[in-house]
C-alpha positions as CSV (number, residue, x, y, z in Angstrom):
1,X,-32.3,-20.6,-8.6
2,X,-31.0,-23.4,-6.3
3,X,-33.1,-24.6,-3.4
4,X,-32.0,-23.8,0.2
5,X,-33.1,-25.8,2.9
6,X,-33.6,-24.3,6.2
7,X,-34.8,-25.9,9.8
8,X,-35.1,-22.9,12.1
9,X,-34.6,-24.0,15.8
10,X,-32.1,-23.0,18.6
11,X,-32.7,-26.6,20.2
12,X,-29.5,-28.7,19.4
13,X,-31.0,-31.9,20.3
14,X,-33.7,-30.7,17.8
15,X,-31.2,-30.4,15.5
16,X,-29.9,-33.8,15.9
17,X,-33.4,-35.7,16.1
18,X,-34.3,-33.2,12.4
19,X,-31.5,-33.7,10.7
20,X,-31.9,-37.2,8.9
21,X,-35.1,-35.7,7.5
22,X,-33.3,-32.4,6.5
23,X,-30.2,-34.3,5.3
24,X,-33.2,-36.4,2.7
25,X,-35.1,-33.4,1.5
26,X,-32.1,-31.8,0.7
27,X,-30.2,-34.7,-0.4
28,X,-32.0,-37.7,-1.5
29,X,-30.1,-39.2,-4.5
30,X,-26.2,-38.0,-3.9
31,X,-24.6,-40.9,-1.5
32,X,-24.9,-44.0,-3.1
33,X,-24.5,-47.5,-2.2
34,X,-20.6,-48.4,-1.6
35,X,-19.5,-44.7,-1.9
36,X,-16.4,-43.6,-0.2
37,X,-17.9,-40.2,1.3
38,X,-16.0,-37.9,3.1
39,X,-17.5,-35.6,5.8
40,X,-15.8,-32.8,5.9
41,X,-15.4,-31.1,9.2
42,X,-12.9,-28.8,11.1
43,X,-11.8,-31.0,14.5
44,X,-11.0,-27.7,16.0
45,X,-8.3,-26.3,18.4
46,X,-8.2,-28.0,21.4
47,X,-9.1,-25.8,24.4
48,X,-11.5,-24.2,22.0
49,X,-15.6,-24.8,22.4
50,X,-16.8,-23.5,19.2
51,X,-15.8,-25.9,16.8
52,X,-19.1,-28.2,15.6
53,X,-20.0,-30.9,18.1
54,X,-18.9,-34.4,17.0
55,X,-22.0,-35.5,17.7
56,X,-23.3,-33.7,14.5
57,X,-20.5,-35.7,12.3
58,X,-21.5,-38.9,14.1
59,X,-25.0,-38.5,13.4
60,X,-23.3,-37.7,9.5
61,X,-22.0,-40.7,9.5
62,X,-24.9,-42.5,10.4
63,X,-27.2,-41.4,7.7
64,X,-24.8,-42.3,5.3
65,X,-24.5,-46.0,6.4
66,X,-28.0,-46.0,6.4
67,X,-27.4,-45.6,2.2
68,X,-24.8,-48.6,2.4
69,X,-21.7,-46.1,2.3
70,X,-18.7,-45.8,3.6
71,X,-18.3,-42.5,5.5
72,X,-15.3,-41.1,7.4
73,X,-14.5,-38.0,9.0
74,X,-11.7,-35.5,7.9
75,X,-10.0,-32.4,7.9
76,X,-6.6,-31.1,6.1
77,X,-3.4,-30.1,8.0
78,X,-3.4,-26.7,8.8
79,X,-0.7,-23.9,7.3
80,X,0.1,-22.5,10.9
81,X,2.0,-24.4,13.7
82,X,0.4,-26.2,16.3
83,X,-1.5,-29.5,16.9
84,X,-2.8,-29.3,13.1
85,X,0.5,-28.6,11.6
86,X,0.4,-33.1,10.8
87,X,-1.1,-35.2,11.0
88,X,-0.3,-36.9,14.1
89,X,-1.1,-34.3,16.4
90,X,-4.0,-33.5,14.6
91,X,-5.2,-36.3,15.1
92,X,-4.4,-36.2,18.7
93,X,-6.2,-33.2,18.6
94,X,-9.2,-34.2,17.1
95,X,-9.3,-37.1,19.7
96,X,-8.9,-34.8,22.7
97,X,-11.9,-32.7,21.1
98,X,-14.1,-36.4,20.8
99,X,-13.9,-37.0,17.1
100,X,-12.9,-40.8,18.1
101,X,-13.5,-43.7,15.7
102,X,-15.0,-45.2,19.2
103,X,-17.4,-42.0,19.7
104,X,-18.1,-41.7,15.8
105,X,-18.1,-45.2,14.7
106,X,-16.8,-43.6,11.3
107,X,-12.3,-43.8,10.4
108,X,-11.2,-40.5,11.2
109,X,-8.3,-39.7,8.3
110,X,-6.6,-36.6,7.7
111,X,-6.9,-35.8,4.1
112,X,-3.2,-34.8,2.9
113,X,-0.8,-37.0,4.3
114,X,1.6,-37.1,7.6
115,X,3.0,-33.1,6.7
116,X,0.3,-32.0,3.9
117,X,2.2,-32.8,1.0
118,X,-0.1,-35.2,-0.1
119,X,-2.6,-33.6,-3.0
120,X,-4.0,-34.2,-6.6
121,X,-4.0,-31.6,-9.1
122,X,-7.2,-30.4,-10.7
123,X,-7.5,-28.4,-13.8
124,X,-9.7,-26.0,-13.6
125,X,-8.1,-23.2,-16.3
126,X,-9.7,-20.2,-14.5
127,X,-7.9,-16.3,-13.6
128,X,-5.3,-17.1,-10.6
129,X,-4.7,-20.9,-11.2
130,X,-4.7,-23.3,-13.9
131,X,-4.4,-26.0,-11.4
132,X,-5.4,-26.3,-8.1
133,X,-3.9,-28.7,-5.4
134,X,-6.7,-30.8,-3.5
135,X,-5.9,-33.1,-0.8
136,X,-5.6,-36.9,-1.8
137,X,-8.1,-38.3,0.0
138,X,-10.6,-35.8,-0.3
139,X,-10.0,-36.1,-4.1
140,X,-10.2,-39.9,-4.2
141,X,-13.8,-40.0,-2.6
142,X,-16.7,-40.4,-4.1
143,X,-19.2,-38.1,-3.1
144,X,-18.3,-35.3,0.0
145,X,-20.6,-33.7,3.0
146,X,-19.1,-30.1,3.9
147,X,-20.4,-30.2,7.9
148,X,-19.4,-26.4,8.2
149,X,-19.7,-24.1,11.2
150,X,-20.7,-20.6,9.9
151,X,-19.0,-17.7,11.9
152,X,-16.6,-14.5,11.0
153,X,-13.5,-15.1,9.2
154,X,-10.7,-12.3,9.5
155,X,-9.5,-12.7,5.9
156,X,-12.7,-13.7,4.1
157,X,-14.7,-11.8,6.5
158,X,-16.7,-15.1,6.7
159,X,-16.4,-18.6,7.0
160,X,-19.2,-21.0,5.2
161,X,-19.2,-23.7,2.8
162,X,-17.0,-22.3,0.3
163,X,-14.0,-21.3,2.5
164,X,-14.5,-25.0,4.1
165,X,-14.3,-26.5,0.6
166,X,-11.1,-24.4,-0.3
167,X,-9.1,-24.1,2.0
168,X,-10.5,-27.0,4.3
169,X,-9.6,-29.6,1.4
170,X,-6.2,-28.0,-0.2
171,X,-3.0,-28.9,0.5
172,X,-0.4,-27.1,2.2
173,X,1.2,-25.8,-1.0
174,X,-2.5,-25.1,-1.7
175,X,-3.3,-22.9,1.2
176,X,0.0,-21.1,0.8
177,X,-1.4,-20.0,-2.5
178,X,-4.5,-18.8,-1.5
179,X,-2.7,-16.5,1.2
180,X,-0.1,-15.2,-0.8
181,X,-1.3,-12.2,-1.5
182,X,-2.4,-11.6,2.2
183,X,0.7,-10.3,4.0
184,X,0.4,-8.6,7.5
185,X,1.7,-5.1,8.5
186,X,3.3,-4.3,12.0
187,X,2.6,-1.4,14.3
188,X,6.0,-1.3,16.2
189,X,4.5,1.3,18.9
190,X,2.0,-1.7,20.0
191,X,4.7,-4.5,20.0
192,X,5.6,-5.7,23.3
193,X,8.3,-8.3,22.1
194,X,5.9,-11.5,24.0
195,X,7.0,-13.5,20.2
196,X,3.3,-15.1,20.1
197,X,3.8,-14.3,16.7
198,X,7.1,-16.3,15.8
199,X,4.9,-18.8,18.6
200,X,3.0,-19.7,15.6
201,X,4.8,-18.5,12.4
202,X,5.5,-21.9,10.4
203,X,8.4,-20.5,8.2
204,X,10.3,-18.8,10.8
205,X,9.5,-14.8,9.4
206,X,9.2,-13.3,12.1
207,X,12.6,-11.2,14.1
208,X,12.8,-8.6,16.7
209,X,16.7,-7.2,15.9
210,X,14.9,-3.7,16.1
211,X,13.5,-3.7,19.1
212,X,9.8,-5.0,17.9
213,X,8.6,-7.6,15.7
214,X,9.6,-7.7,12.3
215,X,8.5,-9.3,9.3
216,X,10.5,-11.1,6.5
217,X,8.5,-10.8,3.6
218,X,10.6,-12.7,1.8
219,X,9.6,-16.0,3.9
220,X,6.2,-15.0,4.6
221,X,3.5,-17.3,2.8
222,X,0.7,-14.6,4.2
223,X,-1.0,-17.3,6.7
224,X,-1.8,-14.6,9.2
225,X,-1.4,-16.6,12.2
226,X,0.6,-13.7,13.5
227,X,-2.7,-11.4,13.2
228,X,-4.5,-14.1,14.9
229,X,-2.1,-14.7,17.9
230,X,-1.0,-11.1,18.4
231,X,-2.5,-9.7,21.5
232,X,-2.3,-5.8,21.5
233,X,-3.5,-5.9,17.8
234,X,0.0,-4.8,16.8
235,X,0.0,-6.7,13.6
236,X,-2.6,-6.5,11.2
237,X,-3.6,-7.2,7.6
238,X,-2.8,-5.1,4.9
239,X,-6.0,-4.8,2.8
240,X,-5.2,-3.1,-0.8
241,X,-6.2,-6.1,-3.4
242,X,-6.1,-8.7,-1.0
243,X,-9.3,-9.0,0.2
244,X,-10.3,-9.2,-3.2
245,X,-7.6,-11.7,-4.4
246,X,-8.3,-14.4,-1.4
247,X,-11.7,-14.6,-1.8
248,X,-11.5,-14.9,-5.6
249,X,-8.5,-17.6,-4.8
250,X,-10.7,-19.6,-2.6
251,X,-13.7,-19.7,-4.7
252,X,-11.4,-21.2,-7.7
253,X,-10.0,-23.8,-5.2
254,X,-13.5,-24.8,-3.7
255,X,-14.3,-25.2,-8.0
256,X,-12.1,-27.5,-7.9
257,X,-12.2,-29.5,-5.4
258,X,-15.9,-30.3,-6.2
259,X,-15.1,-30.9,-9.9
260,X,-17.3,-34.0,-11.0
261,X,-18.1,-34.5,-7.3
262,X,-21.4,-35.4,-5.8
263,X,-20.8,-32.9,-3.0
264,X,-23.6,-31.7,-0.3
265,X,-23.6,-28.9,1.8
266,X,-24.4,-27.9,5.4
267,X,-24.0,-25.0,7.3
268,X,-24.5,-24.9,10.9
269,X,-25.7,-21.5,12.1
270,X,-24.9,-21.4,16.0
271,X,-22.1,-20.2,18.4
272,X,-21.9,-17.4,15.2
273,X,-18.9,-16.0,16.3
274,X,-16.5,-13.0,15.0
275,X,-14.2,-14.9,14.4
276,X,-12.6,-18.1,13.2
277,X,-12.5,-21.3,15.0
278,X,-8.6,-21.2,14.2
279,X,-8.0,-18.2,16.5
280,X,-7.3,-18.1,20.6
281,X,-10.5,-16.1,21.1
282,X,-12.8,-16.0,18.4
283,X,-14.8,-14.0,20.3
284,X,-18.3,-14.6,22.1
285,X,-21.3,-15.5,19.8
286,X,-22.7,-12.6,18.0
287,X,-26.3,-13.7,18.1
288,X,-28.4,-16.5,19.2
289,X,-28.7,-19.7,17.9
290,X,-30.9,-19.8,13.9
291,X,-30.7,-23.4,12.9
292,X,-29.1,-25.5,9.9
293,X,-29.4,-25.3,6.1
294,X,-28.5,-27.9,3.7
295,X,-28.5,-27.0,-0.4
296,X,-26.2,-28.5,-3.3
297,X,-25.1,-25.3,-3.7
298,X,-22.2,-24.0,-2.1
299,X,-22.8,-20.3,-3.2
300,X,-26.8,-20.3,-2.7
301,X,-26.5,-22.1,1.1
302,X,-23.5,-19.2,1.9
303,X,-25.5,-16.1,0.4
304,X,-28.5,-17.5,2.8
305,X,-26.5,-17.9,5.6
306,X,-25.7,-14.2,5.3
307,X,-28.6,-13.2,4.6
308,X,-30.6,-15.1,7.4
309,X,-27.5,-13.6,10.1
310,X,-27.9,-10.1,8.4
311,X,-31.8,-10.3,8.9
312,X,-31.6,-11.9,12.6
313,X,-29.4,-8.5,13.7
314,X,-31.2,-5.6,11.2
315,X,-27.8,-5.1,9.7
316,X,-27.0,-4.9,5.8
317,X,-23.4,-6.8,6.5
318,X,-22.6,-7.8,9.9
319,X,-19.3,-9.1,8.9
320,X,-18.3,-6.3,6.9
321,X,-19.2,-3.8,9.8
322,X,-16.7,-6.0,12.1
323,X,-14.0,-6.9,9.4
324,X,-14.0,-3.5,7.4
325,X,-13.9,-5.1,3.2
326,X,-16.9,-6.8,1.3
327,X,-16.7,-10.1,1.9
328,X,-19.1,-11.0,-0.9
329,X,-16.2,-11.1,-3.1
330,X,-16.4,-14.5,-2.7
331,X,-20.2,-15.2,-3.4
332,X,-20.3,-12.7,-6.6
333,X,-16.9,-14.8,-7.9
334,X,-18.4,-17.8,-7.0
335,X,-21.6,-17.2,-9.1
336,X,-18.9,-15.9,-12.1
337,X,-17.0,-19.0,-12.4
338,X,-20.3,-21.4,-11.8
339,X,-19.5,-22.4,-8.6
340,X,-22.8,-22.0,-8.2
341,X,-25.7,-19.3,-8.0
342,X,-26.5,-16.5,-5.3
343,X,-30.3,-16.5,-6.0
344,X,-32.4,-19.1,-3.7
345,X,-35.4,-20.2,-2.8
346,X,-35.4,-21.0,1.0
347,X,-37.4,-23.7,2.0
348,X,-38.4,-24.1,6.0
349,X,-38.3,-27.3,7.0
């Protein structure tokens, strides 16, 4: 049973003022003196608001120079096109959303190189990879914080710690192979030719010879950025063992990419939206505010995330009631490959 720990508050500058005490408890021997420690965040979409605040990653980095080590402040390249798509718009992006060396007083670095090709491999011998592809400089670190934003996911029906470990510290190739068996369908009766899906397609797999939106599934590495950006729902996910298969696929990457790593995680529980940061509207928050855990456990903290969201609204799976699959694929795979353990003992802080 791995200990979760859990300071309840809707106050954000509570938050900020608790969270070198929470960050201790939870953590009090895993950054050591003249580590290189990454703190993993996602610098979010600019124009979007519910991406974590930087001032959460700058109070981060603080606490870890307060143990004599050497924190910065990343994120991976993202699969879809846009200002993530390399690394020097993304880091224009982060910029324009305040994750500033200036504002941080941390190096802000994105993990994989200029267009994501930069990874290590990692053996990990399990069902759907041998090897796994982590980004370099996430690999090279010494000890890793996951700062993670819980919400909805459309494709792991949520995000939390171990969705920001996988796909948050793969490589391009590597989050082409966790989508690959996600493909999307199209409902040509809702298409209304507006191409916001080839917008954001990044290998060009989307034509409209037919008079709606067609896809080449021949090209298509399954990203879904055409779900996201559609906006009369005419394209869609097909869900037959695919649900299944990306949950299991990011739960072997996020074993990797903690392999021999002194990682900590913490998962912010506010703005809980429906959706993904990633996405145009991810939708207004689902709930109010519930607080912050921290655990070295990336299975235990996300099975009490759910549970404490679950709880909060009376519901047995929120996410599953607005996604439509189980998305505790992830956590029950997780626990079977010793990523870590679902049971927990919460402790209030």
């Amino acid at each position: 049973m791995s200990d979760v720990y859990f300071l309840e508050t809707r106050n954000k500058d509570e938050i900020l003022n608790e969270l070198p005490d929470l960050f201790n408890r939870a953590f009090p021997k895993s950054i050591k003196a003249d580590d290189f420690t990454a703190i993993k965040v996602h610098f979010g979409e600019y124009g979007h608001k519910t991406f974590l605040h930087p001032a959460f990653a700058k109070k981060i980095a603080e606490i870890v120079k307060q143990k004599k080590a050497k924190p910065f402040v990343t994120d991976s390249n993202a699969l879809y096109k846009g200002m993530r798509y390399n690394s020097v718009d993304h880091l224009e992006n982060a910029w324009l959303n305040g994750f500033t060396h200036e504002y941080l007083k941390a190096p802000v670095i994105i993990a994989d190189g200029l267009h994501g090709h930069n990874f290590n491999e990692v053996e990990i011998d399990k069902k759907h990879f041998r090897k796994v592809k982590i980004a370099s400089e996430i690999y090279s670190s010494d000890s890793v914080i996951f700062a993670t934003h819980f919400k909805g996911h459309m494709l792991a029906g949520f995000g939390g710690s171990i969705k920001n470990i996988a796909m948050g510290c793969s490589s391009r190739a590597g989050k082409q192979q966790q989508h690959s068996s996600v493909k999307p369908r199209i409902a040509a009766e809702k298409c209304i030719i507006c191409k916001e899906c080839a917008k954001w397609c990044p290998e060009n797999a989307i034509n409209y010879e037919k008079g709606h939106a067609e896809i080449d599934y021949q090209k298509c590495v399954g990203c879904n950025e055409c779900v996201a950006s559609c906006p009369t729902g005419a394209i869609g996910v097909r869900w037959d063992t695919s649900a299944i298969e990306f949950q299991e696929k990011m739960a072997e990457y996020a074993l990797g990419t903690i392999k021999n790593k002194r990682a900590c995680f913490i998962n912010f529980l506010i703005n809980i939206t429906p959706h993904c940061d990633c996405m145009n509207n991810p939708g207004k928050p689902i709930m109010e505010d519930i607080g912050v855990l921290a655990a070295k456990d990336p299975v235990a903290i996300d099975q009490a995330s759910l549970d404490l969201v679950n709880n909060k609204l009376n519901k047995k799976n929120i996410f599953q009631e607005i996604h439509g699959f189980d998305n505790t694929v992830q956590l029950k795979y997780g626990e079977e490959i010793n990523l870590g353990e679902r049971k927990y003992k919460l402790i209030k802080i």
